[in-house]
N, C-alpha and C positions, 0 to 999 in steps of 0.2 A: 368391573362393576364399581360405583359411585363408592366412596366411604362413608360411613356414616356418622365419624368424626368431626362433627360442627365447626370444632375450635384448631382443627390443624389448617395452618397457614402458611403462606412463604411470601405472603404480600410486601412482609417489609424488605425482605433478603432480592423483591425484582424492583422495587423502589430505589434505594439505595444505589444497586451495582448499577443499574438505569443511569442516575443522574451522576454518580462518581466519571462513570468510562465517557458520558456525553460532554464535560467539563472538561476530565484529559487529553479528552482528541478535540476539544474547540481550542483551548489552550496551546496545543501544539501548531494546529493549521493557523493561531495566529501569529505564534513565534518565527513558525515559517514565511506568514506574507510581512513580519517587519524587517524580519532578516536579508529579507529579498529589497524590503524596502533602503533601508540604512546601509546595504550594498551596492546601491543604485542597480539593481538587476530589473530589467521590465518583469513581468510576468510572463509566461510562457504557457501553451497550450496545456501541459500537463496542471500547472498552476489552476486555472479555471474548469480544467475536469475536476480536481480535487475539490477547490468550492462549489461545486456542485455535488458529489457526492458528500460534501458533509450535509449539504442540506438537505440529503435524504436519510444520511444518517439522522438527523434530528427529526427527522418526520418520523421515522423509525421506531428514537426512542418515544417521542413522544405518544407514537401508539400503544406500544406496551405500557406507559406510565397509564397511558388514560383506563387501559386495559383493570389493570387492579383495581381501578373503583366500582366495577363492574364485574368483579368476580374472581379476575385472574389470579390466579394463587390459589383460591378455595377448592375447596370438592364440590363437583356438581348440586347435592344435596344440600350442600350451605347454601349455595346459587339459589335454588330454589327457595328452601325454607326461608331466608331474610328478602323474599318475593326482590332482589333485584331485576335490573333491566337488562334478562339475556339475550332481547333481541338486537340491545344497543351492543353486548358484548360481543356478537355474533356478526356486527355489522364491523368491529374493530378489529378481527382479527380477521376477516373478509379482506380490508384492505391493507392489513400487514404485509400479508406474505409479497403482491406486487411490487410495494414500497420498499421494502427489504431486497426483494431480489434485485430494481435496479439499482439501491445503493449499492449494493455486492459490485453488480457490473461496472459500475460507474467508476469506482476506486480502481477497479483491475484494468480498466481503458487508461486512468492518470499512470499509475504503474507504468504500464506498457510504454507510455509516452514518454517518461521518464527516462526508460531504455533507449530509446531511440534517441533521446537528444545527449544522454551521457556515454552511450556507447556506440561510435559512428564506424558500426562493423557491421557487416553486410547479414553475417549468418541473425544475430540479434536482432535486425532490422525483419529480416524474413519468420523469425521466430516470434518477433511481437504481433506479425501480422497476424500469425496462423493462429495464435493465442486467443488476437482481438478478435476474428470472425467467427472463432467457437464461441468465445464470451460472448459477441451477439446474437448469433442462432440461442445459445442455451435464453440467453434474455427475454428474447423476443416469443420463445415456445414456451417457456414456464408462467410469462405473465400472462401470456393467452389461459393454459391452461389456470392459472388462479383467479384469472377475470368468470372464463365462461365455464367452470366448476360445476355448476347445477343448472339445468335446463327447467325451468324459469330461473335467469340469475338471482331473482330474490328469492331464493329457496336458500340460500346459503347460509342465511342469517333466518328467515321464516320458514321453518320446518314443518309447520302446518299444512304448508304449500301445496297441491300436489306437483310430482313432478319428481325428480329423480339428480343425485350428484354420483361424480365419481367417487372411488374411495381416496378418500385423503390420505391414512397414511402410505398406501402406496405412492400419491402423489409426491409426495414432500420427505420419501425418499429415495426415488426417480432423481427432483432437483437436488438435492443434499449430491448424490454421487460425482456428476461435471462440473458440484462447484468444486471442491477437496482437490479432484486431481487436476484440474486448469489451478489452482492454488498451487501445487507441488510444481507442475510447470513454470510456471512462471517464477517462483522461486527458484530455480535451478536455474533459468536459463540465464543470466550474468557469470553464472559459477567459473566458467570457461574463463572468460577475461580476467577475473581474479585470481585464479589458479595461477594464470600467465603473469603475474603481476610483480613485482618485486614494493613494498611499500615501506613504509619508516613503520614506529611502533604507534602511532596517533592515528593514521590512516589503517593501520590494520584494527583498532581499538573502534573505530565509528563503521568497520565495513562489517566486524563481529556485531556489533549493535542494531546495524539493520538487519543482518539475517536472522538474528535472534529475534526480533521482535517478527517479523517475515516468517520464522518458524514457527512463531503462538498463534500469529492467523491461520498459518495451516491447523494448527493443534485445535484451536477454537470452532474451526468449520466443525471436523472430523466428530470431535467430543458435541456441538451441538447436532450432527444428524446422528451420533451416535442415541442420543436421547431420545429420537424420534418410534426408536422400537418401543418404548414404553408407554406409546401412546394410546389412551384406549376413548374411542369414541363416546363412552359414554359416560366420559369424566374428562372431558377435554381442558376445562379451565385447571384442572389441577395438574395433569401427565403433559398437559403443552406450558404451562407457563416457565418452567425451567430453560427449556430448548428455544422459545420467544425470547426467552433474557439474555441467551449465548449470542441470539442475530445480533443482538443491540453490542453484546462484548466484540462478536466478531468485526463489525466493519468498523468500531471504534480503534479495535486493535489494525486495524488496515489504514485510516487516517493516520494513527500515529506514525504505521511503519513508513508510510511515502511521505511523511513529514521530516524523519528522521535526517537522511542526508544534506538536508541544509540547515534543518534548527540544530544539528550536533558542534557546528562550529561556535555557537551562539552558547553553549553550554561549556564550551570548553577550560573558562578557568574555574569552575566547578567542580568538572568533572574530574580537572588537573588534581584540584585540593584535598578533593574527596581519594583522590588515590594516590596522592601523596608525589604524583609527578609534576613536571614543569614543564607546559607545554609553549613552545615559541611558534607564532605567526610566522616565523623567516624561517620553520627548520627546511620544510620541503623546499624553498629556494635553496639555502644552502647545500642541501642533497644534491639536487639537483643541478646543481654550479659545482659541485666537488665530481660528479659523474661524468659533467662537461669536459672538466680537467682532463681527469684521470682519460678519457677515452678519443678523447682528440686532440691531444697536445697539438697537433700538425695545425690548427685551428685558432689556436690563439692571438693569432697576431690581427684575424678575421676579425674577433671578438672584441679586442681590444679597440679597435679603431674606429668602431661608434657606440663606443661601452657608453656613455653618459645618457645619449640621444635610444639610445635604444632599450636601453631601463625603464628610462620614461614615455617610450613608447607603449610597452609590455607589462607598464603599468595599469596606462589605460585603459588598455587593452584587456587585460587580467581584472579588473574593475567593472567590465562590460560583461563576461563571461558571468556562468554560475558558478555560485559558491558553494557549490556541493564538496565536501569534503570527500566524500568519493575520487581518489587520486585516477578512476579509473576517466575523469571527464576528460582529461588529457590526451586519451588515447587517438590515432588518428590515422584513418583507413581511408582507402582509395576508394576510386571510383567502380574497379574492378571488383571491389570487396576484400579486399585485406583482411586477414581473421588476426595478424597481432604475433606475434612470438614471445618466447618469457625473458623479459630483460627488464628494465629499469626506465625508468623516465628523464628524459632532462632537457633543459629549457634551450631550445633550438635558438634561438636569439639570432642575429646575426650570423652566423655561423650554415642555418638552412639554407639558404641562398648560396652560399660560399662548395656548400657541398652537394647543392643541386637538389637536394630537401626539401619537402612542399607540404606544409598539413594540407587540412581540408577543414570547412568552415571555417568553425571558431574556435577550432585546435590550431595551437602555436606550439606546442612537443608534441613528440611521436617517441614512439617503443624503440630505442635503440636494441635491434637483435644480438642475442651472444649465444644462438643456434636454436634447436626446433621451432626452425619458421614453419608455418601451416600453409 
């Protein structure tokens, strides 16, 4: 039942967190397209899924903002007694939940893509598909049901109507359950290649920083349908405006996190300062030229004989590539599907050729094995 607490609010508390998370994830997706920029990197499929889901994140938030001048945050009874306009309210939260649900989808299709272009392994490639075709069934059945909700669709917002809706919060936590656990999936499914992974302390420090950030979207989903049990029909602007304000946290925290692996390089004498480390552009070449050494001495005389022309090759070449700091863009699977073994990275240079060694794409190293191949 409605309260009958005039004065209790949380207007400012969905304002604020609103415009703070919609400025850090615009901030981030820009750091990201200069990064890309100032790296001469083109743009990439994932690239342009992501600017598209921010701008539905911002349609998003901007719902919920419009939301509070029309009620959100209040007790139904404040709603009433300061005679606002709850049909306009009822028309804005009508079209939230659509706009919300496909930014969700929209950010988890860049993700996916993300995978595929950083990780050219067969199981991850099969695993992003089956991810993206739930992600779209779930899409495509939840907007239906938040489009065609009440038969006359304008009953949704005019309650006057006659005519009859489903129950919403069974609905809205129907969709809350496929999104959480396609969240945990897709969070996991890299986990394999990393496991496999041998990296320096800088690539382990930015692959902790996307899962973590990766694991607060989970967190965020989870805790916004958790809120959703509090919801009582006949106090809706007050029991939904919290769990409205977690959508706006949640897919701002999913911009950030698919921003993350390429705006982390851009951060990094920062990041170095702040922790008191020193971080060098040349360590991972040097690792990776010391790995060279140490494991194919037989190789060097390969190596040496178009060292110059072939630096400068691979520079290029490394120039053209993403700069994801993800040491896992390196990895480099067959055609058959190679799933990868746990070994080390190192810059196949001249040397591939010599030992009959072949990426694929726009991988130049491969996983040199030192056993449990898959």
């Amino acid at each position: 039942m409605p309260s009958n607490n005039l004065q209790e609010s949380t207007v400012n508390k969905q304002r604020v967190t609103t415009i703070v998370l919609l400025v850090l994830a615009l901030c981030f997706l820009i750091l990201r397209l200069v990064t890309r920029k100032v790296k001469r990197v083109p743009l990439g499929l994932d690239d342009w899924t992501l600017n598209l889901g921010m701008a539905f994140v911002i349609a998003t938030g901007g719902l919920n903002y419009a939301g509070t001048y029309h009620g959100m945050g209040r007790h139904m009874t404040a709603v009433l007694e300061e005679e606002m306009n709850i049909t306009l309210l009822f028309k804005i939260l009508y079209a939230f939940e659509p706009v919300y649900i496909t930014a969700v989808a929209v950010i988890k299709f860049s993700v996916l893509l993300m995978y595929n272009r950083i990780f050219p392994v067969r199981y991850i490639r099969i695993g992003s598909y089956i991810l993206g075709g739930i992600t779209l069934s779930w899409l495509i059945s939840v907007d239906l049901v938040a489009i065609f909700q009440c038969t006359p669709i304008g009953k949704a917002w005019n309650k006057l109507l006659p005519g009859h809706c489903i129950d919403l919060k069974a609905a809205l936590i129907g969709n809350g359950v496929p999104n959480f656990v396609t969240d945990i999936c897709i969070l996991a499914l890299p986990v394999r290649c990393i496991w496999n992974l041998q990296a320096g302390m800088w690539q382990r420090i930015s692959i902790i920083a996307v899962f973590l950030s990766g694991s607060f979207v989970v967190f965020a989903s989870i805790y916004r349908f958790s809120l959703i049990f509090i919801l009582d029909i006949d106090d809706i602007p007050w029991t939904l405006a919290d769990a409205q304000t977690w959508c706006v946290v949640e897919t701002c925290a999913g911009i950030i996190s698919a921003c993350l692996p390429t705006v982390i390089p851009t951060l990094k004498p920062l990041l170095g300062h702040v922790l008191g480390v020193s971080f060098s552009t040349n360590d991972m070449s040097r690792s990776k030229k010391s790995n060279t050494t140490n494991t194919n001495n037989g190789q060097s005389h390969v190596l040496e004989a178009g060292s110059r022309v072939q630096r400068s090759e691979n520079r290029d070449r490394d120039r053209d590539r993403d700069e994801d700091m993800y040491p896992l863009k390196d990895i480099s699977g067959t055609g058959t599907g190679t799933r990868g073994s746990r070994g080390s990275l190192s810059s196949m240079s001249g040397m591939g050729a010599g030992m009959g060694m072949k990426g694929k794409g726009q991988g130049w190293t491969v996983i040199e094995a030192s056993g449990d191949s898959d």
